[in-house]
C-alpha positions in Angstrom: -146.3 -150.7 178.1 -149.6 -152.7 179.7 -150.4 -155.6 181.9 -152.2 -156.8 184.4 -150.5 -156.0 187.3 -149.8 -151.9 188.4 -149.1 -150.0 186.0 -144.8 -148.9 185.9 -145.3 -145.7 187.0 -146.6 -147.1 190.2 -144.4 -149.8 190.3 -141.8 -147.4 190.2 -142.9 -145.2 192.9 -142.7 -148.4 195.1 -138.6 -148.8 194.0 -137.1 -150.9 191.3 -138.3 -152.1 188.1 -136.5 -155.2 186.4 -136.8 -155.7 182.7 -136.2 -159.1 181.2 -133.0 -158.7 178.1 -130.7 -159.9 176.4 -133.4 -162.4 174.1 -131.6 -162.2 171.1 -128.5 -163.0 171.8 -129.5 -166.4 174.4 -132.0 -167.7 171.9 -128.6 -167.1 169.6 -126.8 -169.3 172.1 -129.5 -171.7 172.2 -129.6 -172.5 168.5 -132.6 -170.7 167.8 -131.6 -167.5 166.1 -129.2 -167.4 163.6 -125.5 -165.4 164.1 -125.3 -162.3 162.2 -128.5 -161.5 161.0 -129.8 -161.8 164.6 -133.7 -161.7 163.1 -135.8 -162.8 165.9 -137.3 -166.0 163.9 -137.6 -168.1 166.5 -140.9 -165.8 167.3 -142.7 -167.6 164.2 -140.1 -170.9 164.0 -139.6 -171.9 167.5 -142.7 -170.1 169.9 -142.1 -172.6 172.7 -138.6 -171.5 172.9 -139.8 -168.1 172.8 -142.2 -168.1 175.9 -140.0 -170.5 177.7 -137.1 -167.8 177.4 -139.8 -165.5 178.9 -141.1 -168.2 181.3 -137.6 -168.3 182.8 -137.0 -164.2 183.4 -140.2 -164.2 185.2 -139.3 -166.7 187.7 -135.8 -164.8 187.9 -137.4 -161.9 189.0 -138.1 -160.0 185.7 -141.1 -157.2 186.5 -141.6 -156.6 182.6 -141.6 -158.9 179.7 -139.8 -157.3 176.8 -141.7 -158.1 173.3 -139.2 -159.9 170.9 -139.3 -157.7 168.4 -135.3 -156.4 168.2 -134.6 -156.4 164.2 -138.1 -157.4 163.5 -138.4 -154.4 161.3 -138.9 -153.6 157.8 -135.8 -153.0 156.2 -134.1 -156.4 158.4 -136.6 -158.7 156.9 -136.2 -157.5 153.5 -132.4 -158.4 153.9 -133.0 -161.7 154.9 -136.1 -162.4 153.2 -138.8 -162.5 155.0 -140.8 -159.0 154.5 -144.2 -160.7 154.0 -143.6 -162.2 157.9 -143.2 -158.5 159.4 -147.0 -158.3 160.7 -146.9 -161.8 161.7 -144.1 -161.9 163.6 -144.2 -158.4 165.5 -148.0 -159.6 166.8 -146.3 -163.0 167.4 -143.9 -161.3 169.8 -146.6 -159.3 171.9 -148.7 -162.2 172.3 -146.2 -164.9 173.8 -144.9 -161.7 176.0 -148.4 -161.2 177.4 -148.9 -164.9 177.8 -146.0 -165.2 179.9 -146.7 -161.7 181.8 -150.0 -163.1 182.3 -148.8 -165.6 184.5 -147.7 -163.4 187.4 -148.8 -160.0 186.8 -145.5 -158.9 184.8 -145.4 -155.6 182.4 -145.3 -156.2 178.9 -143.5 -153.9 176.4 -143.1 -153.1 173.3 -139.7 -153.3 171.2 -138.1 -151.5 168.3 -134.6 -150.6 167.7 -131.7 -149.3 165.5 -131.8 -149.7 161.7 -129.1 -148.9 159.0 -132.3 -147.2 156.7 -131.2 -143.9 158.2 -128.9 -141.7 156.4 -128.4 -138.5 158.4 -127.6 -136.7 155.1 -131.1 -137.7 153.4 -133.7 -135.9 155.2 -136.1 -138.6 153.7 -134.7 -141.0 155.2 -136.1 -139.6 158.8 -139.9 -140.5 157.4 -139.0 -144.1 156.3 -137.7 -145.1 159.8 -140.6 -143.0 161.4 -143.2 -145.5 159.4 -141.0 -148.7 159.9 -141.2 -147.6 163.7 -145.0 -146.6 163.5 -146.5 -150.1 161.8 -144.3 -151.9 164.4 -145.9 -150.0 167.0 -149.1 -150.4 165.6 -149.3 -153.8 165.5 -148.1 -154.3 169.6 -151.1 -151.6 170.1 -153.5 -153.8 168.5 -152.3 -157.1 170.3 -152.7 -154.7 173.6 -149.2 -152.4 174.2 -152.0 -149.5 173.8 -151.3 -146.8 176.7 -148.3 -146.1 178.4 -149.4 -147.1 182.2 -152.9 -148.7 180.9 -154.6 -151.7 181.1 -155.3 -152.9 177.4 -158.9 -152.8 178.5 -158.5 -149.0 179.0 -158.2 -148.6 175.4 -161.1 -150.9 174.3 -163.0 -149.0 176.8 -162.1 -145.2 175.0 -163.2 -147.3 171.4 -166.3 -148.2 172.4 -167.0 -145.1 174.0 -166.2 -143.0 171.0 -167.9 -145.6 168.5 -170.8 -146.2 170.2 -171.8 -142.7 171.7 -170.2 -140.5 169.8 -168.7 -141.7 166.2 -171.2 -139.7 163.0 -173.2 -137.9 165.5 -173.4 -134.2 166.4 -171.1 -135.1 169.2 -168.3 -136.2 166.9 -165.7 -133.4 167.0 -162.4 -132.8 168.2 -162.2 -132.3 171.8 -158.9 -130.9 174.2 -158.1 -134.2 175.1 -157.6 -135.9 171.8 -153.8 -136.8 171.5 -153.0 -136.0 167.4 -149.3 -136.6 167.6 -149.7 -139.3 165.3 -152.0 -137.6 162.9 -148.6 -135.6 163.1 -146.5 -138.4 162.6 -148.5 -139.0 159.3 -147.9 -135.7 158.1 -144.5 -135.6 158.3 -144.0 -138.9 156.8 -146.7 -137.7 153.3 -144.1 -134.7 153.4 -141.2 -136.6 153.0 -142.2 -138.5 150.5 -143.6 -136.2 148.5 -140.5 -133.5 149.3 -138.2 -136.7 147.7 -140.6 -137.6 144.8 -140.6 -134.3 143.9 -136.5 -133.7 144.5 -135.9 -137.1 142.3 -134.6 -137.4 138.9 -136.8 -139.7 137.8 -140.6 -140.5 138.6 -141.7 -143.6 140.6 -141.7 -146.9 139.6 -144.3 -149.8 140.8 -142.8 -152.9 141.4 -142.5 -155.8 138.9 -145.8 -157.8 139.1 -148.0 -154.7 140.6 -151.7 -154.4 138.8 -151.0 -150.9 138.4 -147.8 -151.1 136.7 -149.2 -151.7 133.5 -152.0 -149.2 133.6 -149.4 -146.6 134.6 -146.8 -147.3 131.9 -149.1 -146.9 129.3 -150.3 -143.1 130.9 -146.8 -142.6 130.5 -146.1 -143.5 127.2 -149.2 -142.3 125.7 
């Protein structure tokens, strides 16, 4: 969560927070999002309907604009196809939330949420949500959702730092305060799939079409 106003934690310290809601299901009422799927389309289809919806929780008080990005996962767009929109329409999102929050020092924050890919009994499962979650996140931290209570200039400033004074020279090593959980994340999620490639009954496939497909049928078959 970032903006240009305080950052929560201080905004909390000073008493209560309000965070804007409840998108999907106006835009919904509006005509903008479709019943049943509830795919936040409007983010890509319908913008100005997008950052007026914000436009209108900021003058009612909201402190924190809330990134549409409910059900703009992976495994939703697939169902409702449109999978080659994800990147799009998750940086989408974060940019008309920061437009918005721009205009009177709201929060902005990023969005993710339940999914169906989950199977409690397929420990595999765990690592496909964990990287549906992570490119989702990804993508708000490049448009500026980069550290919890940070300015998105905070992190710009740590890149340059690191680039510029320290990246390929002697002073490039790991220090106490690097944060690897998500060199963590990574592992877990290469451990998972390998743990169910290796637990399948039949070896991987590439998808119709791939450049590779071809090259690896014929290793197969030779």
């Amino acid at each position: 969560m970032t903006g240009t106003g305080a950052a929560l934690a201080d905004r909390l310290a000073q008493g209560t927070v309000l965070g804007a809601e409840g998108y999907v299901f106006e835009l919904e009422r509006r005509g903008y999002v479709k019943a049943g799927a509830y795919v936040p389309e409007a983010v890509l289809d319908f913008p100005d309907a997008v950052t007026e919806l914000h436009r209108e929780f900021l003058r009612a008080g909201a402190d924190v604009m809330v990134a549409l990005t409910y059900y703009a996962h992976r495994e939703k767009l697939r169902q409702v196809g449109r999978e080659s929109e994800l990147e799009a329409m998750n940086r989408q999102a974060v940019r008309l939330a920061r437009e918005v929050a721009a205009e009177g020092g709201a929060l902005v924050a990023g969005n993710v949420c339940n999914t169906w890919a989950y199977d409690p009994r397929d420990a595999a499962t765990a690592g496909v949500v964990r990287a549906m979650y992570a490119e989702q996140l990804g993508w708000a931290a490049d448009e500026g959702i980069d550290f919890v209570g940070k300015s998105p200039e905070y992190g710009q400033k740590v890149r340059d730092e690191y680039t510029n004074n320290r990246y390929h020279t002697p002073r490039d090593v790991i220090t106490p305060d690097w944060d690897l959980s998500g060199a963590a994340e990574d592992l877990k999620l290469l451990f998972a799939v390998g743990y169910r490639v290796a637990q399948a009954d039949r070896f991987p496939e590439w998808r119709a079409g791939n450049e590779f497909k071809a090259i690896r049928d014929k290793q197969r078959h030779s």
